[in-house]
Biopython code that builds the backbone (N, CA, C, O; Angstrom):
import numpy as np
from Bio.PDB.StructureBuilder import StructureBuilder

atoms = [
    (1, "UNK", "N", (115.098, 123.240, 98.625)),
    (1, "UNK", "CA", (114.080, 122.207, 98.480)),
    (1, "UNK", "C", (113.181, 122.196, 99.717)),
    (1, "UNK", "O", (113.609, 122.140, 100.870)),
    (2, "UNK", "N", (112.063, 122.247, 99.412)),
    (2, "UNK", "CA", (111.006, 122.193, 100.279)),
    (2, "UNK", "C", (111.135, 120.577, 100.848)),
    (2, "UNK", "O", (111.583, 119.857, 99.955)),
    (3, "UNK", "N", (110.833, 119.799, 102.190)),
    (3, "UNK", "CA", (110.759, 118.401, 102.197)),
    (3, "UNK", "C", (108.928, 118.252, 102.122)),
    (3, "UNK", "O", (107.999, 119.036, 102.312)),
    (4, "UNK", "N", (109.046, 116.817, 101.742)),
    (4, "UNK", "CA", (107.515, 116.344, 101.227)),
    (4, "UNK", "C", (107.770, 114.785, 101.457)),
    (4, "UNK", "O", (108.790, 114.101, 101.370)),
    (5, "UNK", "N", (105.926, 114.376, 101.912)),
    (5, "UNK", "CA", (105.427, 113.277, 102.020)),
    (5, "UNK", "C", (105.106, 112.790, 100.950)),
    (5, "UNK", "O", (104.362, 113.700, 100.585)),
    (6, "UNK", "N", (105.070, 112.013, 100.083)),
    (6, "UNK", "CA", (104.877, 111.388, 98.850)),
    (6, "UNK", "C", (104.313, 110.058, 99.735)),
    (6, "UNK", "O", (104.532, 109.449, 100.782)),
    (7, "UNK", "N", (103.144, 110.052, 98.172)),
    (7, "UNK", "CA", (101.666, 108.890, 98.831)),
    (7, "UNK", "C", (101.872, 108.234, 97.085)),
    (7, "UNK", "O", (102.493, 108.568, 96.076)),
    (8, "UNK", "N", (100.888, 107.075, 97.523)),
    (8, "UNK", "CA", (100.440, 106.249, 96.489)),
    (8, "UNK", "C", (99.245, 106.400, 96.760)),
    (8, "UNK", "O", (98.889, 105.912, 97.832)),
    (9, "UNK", "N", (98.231, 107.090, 95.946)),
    (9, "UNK", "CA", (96.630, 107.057, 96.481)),
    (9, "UNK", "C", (96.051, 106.320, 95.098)),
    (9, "UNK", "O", (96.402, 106.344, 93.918)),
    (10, "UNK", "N", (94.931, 105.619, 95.882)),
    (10, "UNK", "CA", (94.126, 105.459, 94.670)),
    (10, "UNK", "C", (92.598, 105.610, 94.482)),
    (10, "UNK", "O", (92.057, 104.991, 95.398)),
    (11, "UNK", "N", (91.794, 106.113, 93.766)),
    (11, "UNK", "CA", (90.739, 107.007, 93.624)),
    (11, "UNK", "C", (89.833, 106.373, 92.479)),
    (11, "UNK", "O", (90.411, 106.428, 91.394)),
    (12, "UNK", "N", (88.834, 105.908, 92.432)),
    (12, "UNK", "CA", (87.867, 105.671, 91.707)),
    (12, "UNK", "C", (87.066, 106.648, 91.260)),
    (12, "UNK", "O", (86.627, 107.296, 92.211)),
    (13, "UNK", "N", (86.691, 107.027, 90.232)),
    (13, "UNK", "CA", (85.226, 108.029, 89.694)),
    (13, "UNK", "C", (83.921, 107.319, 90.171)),
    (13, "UNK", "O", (83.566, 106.156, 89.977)),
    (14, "UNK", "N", (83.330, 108.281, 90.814)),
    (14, "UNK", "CA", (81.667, 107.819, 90.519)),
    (14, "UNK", "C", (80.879, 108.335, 90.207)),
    (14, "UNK", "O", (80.249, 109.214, 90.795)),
    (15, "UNK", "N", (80.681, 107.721, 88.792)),
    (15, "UNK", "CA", (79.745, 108.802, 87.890)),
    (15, "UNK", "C", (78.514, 108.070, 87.994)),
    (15, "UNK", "O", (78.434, 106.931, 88.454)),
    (16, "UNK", "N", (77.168, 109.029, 87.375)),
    (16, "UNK", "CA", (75.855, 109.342, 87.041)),
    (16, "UNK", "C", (75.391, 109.366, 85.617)),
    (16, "UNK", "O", (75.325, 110.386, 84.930)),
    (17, "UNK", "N", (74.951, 107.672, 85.083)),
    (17, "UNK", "CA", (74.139, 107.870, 84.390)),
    (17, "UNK", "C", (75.383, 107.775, 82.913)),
    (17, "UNK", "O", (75.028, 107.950, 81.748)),
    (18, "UNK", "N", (76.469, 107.543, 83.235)),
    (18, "UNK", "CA", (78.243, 107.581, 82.272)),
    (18, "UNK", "C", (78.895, 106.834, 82.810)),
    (18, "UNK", "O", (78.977, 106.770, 84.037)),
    (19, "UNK", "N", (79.512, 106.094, 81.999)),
    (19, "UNK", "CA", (80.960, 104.910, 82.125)),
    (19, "UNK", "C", (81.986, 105.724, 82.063)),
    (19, "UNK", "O", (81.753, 106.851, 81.625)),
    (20, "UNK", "N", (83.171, 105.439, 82.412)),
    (20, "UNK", "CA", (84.832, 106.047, 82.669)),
    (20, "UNK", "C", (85.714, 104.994, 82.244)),
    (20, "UNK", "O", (85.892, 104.041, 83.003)),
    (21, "UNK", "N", (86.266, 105.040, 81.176)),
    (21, "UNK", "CA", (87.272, 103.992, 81.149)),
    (21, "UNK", "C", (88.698, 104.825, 80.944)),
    (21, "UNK", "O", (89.037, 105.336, 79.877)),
    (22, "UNK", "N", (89.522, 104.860, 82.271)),
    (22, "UNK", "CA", (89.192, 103.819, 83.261)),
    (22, "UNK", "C", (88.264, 104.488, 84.302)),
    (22, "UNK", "O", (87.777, 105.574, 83.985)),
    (23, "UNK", "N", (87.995, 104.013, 85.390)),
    (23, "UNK", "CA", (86.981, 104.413, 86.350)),
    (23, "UNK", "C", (87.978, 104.491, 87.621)),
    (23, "UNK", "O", (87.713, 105.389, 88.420)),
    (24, "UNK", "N", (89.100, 103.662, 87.917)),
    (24, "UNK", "CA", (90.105, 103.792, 88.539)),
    (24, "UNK", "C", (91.356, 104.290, 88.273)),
    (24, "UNK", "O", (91.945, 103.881, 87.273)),
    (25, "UNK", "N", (91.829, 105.047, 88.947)),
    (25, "UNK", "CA", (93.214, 105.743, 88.958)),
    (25, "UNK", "C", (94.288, 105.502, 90.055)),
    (25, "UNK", "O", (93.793, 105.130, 91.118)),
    (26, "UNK", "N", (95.502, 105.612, 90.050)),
    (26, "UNK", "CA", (96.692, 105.341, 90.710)),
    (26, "UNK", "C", (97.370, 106.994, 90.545)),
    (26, "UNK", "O", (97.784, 107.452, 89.480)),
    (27, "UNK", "N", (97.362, 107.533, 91.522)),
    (27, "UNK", "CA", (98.359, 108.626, 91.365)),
    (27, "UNK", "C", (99.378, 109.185, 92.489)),
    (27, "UNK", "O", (98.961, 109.146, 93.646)),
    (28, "UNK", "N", (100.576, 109.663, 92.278)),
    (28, "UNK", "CA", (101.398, 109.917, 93.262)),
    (28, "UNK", "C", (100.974, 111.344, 93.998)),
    (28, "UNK", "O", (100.226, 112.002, 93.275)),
    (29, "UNK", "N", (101.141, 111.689, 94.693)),
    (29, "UNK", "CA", (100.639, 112.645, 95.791)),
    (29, "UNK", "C", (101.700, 112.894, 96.703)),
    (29, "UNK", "O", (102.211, 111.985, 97.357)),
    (30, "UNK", "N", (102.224, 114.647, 96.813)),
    (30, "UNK", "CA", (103.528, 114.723, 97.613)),
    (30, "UNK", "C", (102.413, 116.250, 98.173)),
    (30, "UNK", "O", (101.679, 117.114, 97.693)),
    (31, "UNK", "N", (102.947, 115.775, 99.468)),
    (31, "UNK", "CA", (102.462, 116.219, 100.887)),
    (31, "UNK", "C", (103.415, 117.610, 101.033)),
    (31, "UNK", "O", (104.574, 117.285, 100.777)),
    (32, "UNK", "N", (103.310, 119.163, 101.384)),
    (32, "UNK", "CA", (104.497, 119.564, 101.466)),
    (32, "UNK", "C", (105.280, 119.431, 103.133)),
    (32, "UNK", "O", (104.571, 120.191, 103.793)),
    (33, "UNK", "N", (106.182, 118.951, 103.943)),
    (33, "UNK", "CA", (105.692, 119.378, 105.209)),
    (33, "UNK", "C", (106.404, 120.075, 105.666)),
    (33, "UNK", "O", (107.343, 120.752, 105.249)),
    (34, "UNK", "N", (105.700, 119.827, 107.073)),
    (34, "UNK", "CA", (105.809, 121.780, 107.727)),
    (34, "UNK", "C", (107.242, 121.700, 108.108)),
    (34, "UNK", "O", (107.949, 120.697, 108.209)),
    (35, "UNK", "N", (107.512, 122.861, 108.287)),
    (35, "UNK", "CA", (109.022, 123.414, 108.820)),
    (35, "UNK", "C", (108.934, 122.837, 110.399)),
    (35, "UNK", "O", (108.006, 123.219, 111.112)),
    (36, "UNK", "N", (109.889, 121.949, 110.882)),
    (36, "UNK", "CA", (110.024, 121.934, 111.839)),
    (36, "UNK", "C", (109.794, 123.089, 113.117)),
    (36, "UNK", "O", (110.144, 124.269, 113.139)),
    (37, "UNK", "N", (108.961, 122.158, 114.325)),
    (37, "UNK", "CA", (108.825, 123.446, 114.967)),
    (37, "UNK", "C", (107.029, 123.902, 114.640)),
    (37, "UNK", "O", (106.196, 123.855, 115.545)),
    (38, "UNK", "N", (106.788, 124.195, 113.646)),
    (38, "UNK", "CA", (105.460, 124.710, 113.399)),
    (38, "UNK", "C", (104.589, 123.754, 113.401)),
    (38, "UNK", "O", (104.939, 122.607, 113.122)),
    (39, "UNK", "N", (103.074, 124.117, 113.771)),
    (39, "UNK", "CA", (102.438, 123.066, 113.130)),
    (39, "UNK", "C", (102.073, 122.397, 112.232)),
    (39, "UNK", "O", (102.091, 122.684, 111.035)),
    (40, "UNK", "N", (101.697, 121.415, 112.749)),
    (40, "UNK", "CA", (101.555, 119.984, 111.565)),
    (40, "UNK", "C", (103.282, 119.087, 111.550)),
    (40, "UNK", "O", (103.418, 117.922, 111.177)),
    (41, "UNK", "N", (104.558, 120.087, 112.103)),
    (41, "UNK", "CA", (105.269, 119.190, 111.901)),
    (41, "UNK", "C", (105.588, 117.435, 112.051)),
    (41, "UNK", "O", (106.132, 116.454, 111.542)),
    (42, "UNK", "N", (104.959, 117.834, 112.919)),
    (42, "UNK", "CA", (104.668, 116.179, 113.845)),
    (42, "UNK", "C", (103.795, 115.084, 112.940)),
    (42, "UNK", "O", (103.392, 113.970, 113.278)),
    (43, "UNK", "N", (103.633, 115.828, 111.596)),
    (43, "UNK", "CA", (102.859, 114.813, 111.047)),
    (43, "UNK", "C", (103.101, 113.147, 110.926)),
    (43, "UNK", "O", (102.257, 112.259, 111.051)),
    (44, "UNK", "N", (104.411, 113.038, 110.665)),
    (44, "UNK", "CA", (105.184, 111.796, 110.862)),
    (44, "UNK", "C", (105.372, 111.016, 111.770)),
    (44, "UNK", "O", (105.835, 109.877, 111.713)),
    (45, "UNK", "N", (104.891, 111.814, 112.960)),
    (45, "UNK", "CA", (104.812, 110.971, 114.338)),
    (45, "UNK", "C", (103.092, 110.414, 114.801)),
    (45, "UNK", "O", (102.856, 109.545, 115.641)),
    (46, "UNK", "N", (102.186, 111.084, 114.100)),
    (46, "UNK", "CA", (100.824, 111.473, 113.976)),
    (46, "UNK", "C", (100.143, 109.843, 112.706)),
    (46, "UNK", "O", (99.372, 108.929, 112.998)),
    (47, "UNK", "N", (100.658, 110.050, 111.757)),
    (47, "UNK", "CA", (100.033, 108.876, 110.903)),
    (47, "UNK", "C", (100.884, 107.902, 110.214)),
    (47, "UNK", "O", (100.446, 107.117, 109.373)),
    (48, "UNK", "N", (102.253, 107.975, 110.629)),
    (48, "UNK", "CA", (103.254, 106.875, 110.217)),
    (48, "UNK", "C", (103.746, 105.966, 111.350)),
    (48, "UNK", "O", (103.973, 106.186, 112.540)),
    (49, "UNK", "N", (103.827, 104.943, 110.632)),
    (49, "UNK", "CA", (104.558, 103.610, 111.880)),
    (49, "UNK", "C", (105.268, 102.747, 110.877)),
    (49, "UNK", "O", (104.713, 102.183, 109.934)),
    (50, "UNK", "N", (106.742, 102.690, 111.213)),
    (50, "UNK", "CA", (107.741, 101.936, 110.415)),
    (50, "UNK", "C", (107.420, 101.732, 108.909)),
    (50, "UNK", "O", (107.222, 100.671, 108.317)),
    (51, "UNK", "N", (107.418, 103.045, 108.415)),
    (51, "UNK", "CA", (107.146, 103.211, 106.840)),
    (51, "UNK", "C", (105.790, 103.269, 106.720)),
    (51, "UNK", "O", (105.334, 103.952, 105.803)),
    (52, "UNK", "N", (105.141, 102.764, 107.366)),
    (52, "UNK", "CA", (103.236, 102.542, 106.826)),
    (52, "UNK", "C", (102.758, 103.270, 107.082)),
    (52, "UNK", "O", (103.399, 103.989, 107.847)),
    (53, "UNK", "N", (101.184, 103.822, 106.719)),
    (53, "UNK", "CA", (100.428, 104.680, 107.186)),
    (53, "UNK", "C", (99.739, 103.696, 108.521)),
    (53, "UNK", "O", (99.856, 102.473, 108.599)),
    (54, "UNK", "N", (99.191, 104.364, 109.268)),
    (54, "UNK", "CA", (99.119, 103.660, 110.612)),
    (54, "UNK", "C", (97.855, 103.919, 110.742)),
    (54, "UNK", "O", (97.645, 103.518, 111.887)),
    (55, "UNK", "N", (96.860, 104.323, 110.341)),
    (55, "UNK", "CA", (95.072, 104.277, 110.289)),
    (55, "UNK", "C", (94.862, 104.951, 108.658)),
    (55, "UNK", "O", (94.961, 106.049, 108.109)),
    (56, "UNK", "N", (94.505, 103.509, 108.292)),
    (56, "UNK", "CA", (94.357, 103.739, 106.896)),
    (56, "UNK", "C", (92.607, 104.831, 106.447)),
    (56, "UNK", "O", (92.148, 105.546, 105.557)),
    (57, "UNK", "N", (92.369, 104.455, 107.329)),
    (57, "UNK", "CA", (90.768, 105.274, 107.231)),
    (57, "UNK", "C", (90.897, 106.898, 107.079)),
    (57, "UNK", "O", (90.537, 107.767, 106.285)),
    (58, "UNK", "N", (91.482, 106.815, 108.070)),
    (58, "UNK", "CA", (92.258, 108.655, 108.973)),
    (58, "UNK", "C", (93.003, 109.017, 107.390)),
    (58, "UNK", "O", (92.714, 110.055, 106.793)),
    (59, "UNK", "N", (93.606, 108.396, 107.050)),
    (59, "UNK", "CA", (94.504, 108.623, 106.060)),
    (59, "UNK", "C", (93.536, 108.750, 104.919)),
    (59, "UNK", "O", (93.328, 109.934, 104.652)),
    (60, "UNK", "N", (92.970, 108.021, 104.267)),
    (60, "UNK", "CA", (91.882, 108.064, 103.522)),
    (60, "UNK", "C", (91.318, 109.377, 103.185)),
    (60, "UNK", "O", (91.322, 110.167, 102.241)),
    (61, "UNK", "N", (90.956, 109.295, 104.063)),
    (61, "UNK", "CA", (89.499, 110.671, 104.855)),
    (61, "UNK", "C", (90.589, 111.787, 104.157)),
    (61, "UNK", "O", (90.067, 112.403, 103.227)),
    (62, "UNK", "N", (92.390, 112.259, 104.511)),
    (62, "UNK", "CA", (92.781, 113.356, 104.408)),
    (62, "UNK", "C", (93.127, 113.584, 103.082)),
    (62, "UNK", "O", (93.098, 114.752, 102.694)),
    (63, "UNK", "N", (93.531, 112.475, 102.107)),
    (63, "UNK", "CA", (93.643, 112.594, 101.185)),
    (63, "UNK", "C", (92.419, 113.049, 100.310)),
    (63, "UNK", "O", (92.541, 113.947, 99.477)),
    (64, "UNK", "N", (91.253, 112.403, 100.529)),
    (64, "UNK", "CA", (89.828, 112.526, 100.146)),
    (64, "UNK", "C", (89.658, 114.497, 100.127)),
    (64, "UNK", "O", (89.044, 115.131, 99.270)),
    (65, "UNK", "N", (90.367, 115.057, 101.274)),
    (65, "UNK", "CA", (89.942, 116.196, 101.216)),
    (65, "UNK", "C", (91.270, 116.582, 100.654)),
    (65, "UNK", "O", (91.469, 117.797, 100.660)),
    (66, "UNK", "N", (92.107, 115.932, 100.230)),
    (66, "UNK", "CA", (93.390, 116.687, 99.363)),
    (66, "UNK", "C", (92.907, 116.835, 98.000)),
    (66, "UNK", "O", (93.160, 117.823, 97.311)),
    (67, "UNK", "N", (92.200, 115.831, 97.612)),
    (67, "UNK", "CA", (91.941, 115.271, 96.473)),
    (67, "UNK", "C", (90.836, 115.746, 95.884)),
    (67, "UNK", "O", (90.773, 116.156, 94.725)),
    (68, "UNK", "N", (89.516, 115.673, 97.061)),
    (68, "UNK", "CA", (88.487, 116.134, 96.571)),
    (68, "UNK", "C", (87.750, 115.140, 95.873)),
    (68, "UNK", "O", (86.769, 115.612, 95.300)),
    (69, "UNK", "N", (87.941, 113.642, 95.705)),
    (69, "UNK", "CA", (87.407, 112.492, 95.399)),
    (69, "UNK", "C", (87.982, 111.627, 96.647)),
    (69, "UNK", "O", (88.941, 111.675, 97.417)),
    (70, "UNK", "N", (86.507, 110.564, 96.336)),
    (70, "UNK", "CA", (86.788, 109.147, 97.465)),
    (70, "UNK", "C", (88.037, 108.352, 97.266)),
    (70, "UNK", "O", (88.220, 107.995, 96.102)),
    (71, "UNK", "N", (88.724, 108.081, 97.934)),
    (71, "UNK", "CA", (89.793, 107.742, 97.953)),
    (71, "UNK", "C", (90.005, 106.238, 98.408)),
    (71, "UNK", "O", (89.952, 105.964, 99.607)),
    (72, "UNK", "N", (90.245, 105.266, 97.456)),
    (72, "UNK", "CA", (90.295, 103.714, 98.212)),
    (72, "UNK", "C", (91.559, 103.168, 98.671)),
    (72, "UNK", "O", (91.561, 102.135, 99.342)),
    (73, "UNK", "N", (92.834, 103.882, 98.312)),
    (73, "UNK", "CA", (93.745, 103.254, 99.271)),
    (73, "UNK", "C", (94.823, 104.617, 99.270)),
    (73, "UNK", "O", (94.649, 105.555, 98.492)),
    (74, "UNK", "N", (95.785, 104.579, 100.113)),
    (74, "UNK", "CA", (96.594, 105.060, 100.358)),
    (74, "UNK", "C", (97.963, 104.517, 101.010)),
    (74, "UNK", "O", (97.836, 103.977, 102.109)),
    (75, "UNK", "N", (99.181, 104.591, 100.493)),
    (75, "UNK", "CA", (100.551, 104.044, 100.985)),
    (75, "UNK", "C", (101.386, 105.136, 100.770)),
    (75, "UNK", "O", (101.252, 105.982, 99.886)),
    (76, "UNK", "N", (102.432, 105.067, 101.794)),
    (76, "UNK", "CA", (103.287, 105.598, 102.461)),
    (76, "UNK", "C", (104.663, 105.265, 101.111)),
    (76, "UNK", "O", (105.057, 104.118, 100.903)),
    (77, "UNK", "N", (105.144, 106.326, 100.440)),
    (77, "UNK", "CA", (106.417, 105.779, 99.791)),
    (77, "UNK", "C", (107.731, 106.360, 100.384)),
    (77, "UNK", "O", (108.742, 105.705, 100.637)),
    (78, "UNK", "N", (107.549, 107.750, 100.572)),
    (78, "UNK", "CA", (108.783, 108.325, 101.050)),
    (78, "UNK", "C", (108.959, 109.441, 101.440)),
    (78, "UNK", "O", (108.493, 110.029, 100.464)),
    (79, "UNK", "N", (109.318, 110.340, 102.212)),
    (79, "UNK", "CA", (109.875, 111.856, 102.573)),
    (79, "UNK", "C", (111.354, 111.992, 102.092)),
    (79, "UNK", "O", (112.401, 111.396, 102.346)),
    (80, "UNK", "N", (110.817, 113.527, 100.906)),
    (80, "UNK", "CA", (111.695, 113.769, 100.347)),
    (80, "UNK", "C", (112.226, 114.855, 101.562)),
    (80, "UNK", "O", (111.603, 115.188, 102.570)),
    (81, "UNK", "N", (113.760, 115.348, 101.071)),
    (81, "UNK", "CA", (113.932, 115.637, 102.280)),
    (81, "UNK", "C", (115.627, 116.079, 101.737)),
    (81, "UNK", "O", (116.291, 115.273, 101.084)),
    (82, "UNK", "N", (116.201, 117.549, 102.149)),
    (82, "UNK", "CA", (117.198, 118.047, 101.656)),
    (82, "UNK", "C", (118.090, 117.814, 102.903)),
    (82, "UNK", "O", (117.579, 118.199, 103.955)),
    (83, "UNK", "N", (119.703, 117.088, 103.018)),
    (83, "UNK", "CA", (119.942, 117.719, 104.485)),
    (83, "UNK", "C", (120.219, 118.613, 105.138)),
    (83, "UNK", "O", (120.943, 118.522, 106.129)),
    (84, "UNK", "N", (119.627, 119.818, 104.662)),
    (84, "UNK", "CA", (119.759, 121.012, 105.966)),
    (84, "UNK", "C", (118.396, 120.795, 106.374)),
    (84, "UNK", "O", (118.180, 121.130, 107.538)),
    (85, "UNK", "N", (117.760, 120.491, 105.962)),
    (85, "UNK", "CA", (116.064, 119.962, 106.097)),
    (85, "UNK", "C", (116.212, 119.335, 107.087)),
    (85, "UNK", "O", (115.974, 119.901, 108.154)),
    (86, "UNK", "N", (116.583, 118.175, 107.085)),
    (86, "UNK", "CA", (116.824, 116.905, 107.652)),
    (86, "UNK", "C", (117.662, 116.969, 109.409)),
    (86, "UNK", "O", (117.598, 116.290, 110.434)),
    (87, "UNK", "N", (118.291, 118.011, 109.023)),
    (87, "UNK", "CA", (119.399, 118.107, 110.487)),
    (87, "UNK", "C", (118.228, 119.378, 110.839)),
    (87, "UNK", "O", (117.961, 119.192, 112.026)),
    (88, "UNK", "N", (117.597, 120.309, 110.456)),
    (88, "UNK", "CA", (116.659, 120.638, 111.538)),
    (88, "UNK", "C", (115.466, 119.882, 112.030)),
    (88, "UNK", "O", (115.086, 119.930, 113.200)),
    (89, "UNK", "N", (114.776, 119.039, 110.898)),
    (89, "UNK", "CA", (114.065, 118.355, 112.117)),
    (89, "UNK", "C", (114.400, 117.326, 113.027)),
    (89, "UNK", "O", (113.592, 116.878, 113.841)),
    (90, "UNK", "N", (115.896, 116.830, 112.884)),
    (90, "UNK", "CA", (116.650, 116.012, 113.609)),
    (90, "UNK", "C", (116.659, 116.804, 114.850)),
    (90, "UNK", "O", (116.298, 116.395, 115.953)),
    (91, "UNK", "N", (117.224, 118.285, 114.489)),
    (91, "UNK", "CA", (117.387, 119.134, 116.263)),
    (91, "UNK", "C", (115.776, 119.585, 116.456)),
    (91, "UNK", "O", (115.532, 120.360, 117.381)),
    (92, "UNK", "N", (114.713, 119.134, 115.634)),
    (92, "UNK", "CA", (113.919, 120.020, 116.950)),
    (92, "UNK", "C", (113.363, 118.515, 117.223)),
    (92, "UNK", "O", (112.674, 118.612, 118.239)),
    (93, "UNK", "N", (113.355, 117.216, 116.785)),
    (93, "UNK", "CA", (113.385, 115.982, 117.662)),
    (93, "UNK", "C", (114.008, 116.103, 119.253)),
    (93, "UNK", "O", (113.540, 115.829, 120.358)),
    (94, "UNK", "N", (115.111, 116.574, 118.852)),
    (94, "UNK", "CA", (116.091, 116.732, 120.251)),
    (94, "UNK", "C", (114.707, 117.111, 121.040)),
    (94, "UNK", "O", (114.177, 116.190, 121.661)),
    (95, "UNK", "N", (113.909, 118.756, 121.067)),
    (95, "UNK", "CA", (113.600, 118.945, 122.014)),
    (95, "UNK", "C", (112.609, 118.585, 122.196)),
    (95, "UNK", "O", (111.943, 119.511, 122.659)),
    (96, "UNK", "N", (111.915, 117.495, 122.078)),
    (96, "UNK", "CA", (110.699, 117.248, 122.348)),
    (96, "UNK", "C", (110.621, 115.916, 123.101)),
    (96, "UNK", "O", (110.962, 114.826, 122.641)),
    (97, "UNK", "N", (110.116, 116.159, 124.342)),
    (97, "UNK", "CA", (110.647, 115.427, 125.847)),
    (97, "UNK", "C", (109.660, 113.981, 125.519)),
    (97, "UNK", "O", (110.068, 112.947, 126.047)),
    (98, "UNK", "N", (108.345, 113.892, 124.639)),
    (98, "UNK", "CA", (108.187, 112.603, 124.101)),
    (98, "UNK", "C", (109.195, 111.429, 123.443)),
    (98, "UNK", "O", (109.118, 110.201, 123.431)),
    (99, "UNK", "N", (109.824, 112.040, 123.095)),
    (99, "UNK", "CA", (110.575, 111.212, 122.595)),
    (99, "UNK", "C", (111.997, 110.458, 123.160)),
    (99, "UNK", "O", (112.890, 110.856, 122.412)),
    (100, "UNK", "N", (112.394, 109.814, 123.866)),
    (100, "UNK", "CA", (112.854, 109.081, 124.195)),
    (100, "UNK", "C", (114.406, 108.903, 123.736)),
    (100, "UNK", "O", (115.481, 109.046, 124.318)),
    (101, "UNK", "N", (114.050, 108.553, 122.518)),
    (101, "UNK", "CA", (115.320, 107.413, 121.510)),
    (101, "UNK", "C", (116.114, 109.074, 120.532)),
    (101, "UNK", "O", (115.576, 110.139, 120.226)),
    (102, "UNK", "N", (116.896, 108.795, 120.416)),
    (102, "UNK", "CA", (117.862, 109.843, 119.244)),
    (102, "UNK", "C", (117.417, 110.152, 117.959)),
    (102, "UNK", "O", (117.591, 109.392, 117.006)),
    (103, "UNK", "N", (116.766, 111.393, 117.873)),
    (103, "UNK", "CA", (116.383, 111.387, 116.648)),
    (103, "UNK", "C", (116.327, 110.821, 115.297)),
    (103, "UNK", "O", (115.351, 110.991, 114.567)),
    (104, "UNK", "N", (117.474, 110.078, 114.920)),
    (104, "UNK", "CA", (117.789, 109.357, 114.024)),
    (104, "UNK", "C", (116.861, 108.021, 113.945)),
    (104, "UNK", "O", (116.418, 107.519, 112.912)),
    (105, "UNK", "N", (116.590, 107.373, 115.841)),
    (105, "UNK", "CA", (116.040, 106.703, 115.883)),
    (105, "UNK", "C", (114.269, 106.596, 115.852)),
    (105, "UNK", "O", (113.712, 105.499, 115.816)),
    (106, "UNK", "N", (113.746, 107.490, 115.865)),
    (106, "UNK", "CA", (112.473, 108.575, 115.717)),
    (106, "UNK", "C", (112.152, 108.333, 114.465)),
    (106, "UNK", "O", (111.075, 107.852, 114.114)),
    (107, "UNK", "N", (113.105, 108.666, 113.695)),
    (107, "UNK", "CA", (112.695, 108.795, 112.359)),
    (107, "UNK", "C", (112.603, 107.662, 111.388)),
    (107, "UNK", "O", (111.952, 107.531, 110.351)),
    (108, "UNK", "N", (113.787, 106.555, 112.279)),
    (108, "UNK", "CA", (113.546, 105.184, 111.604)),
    (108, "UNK", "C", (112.244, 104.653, 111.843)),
    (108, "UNK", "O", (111.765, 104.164, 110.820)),
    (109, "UNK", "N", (111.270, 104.560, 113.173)),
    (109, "UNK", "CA", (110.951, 104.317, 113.810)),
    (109, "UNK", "C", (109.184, 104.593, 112.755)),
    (109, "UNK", "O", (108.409, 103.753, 112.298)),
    (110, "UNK", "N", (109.145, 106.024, 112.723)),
    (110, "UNK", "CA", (108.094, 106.037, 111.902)),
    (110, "UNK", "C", (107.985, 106.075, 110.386)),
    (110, "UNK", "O", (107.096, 105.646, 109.650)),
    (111, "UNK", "N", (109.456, 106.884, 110.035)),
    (111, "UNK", "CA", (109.397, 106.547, 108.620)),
    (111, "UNK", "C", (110.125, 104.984, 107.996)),
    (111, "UNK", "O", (110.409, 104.823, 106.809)),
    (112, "UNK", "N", (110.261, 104.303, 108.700)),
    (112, "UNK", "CA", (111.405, 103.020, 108.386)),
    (112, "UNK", "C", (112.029, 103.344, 107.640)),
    (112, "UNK", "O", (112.055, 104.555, 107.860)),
    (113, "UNK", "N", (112.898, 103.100, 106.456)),
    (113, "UNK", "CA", (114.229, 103.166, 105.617)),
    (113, "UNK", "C", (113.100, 103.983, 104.496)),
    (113, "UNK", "O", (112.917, 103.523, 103.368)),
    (114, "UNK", "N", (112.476, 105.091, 104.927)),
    (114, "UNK", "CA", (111.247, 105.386, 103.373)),
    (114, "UNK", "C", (111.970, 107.259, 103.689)),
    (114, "UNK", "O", (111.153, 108.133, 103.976)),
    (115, "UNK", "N", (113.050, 107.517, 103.614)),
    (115, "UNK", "CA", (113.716, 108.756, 103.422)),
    (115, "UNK", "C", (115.019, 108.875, 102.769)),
    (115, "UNK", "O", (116.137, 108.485, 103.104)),
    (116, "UNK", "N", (114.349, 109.865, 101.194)),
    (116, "UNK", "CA", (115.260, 109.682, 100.831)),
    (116, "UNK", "C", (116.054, 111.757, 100.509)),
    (116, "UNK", "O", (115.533, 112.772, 100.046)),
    (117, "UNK", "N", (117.003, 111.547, 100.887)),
    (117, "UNK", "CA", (117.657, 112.842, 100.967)),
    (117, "UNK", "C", (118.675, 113.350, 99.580)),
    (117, "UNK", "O", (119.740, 112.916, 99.140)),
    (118, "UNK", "N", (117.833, 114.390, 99.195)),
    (118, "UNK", "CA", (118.144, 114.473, 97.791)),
    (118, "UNK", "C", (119.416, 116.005, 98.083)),
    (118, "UNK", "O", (119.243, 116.874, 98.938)),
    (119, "UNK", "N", (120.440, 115.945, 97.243)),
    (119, "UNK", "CA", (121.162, 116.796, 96.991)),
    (119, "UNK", "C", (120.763, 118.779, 97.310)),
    (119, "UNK", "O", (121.597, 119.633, 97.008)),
]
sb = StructureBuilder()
sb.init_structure("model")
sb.init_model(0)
sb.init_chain("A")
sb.init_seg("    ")
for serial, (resi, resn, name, xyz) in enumerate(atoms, 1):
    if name == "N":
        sb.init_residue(resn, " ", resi, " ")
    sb.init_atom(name, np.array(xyz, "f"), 0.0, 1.0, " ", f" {name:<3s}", serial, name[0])
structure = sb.get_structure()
């Protein structure tokens, strides 16, 4: 299993000159992320704070280019996440001299209780 960011985005049409019913949409959105170690891993330390997205704009903006439409909200649901997954980005937490607190605590910290570790 690959681990992934899973979003709640939501996206309006804006059409020209045509109605949309509906004109708004709700859709789930899973992020893949990076292998510990590489970049982008740090994404979780980068736009999450205790489960939330932590600059909703920033967040916006990336989905917008995930998506390819304007994007009006975005929430944080969960990182999926296998545990051999899980115990490497736990050890490469270890080495990264920002961090302070025990990995475990890192991860509460930005993802709050929003990880869930699948078989």
């Amino acid at each position: 299993m690959t681990a992934a960011y899973v979003f709640r985005v939501t996206f309006r049409l804006h059409t020209a000159g045509v109605t949309a019913d509906p004109e708004r949409f709700e859709t789930v959105v899973t992020k893949p992320a990076a292998d510990p170690g590489t970049e982008g891993w740090l994404f979780f330390r980068d736009e999450l704070w205790r489960g939330e997205v932590n600059d909703g704009a920033h967040l916006r903006s990336l989905a917008e280019d995930w998506l390819g439409v304007p994007v009006e909200s975005v929430t944080f649901s969960e990182l999926r996440i296998d545990e051999g997954s899980l115990d490497a980005l736990r050890d490469e937490i270890e080495t990264v001299d920002e961090f302070d607190d025990p990995p475990t605590s890192v991860l509460h910290t930005h993802l709050g209780s929003s990880i869930r570790v699948d078989g």
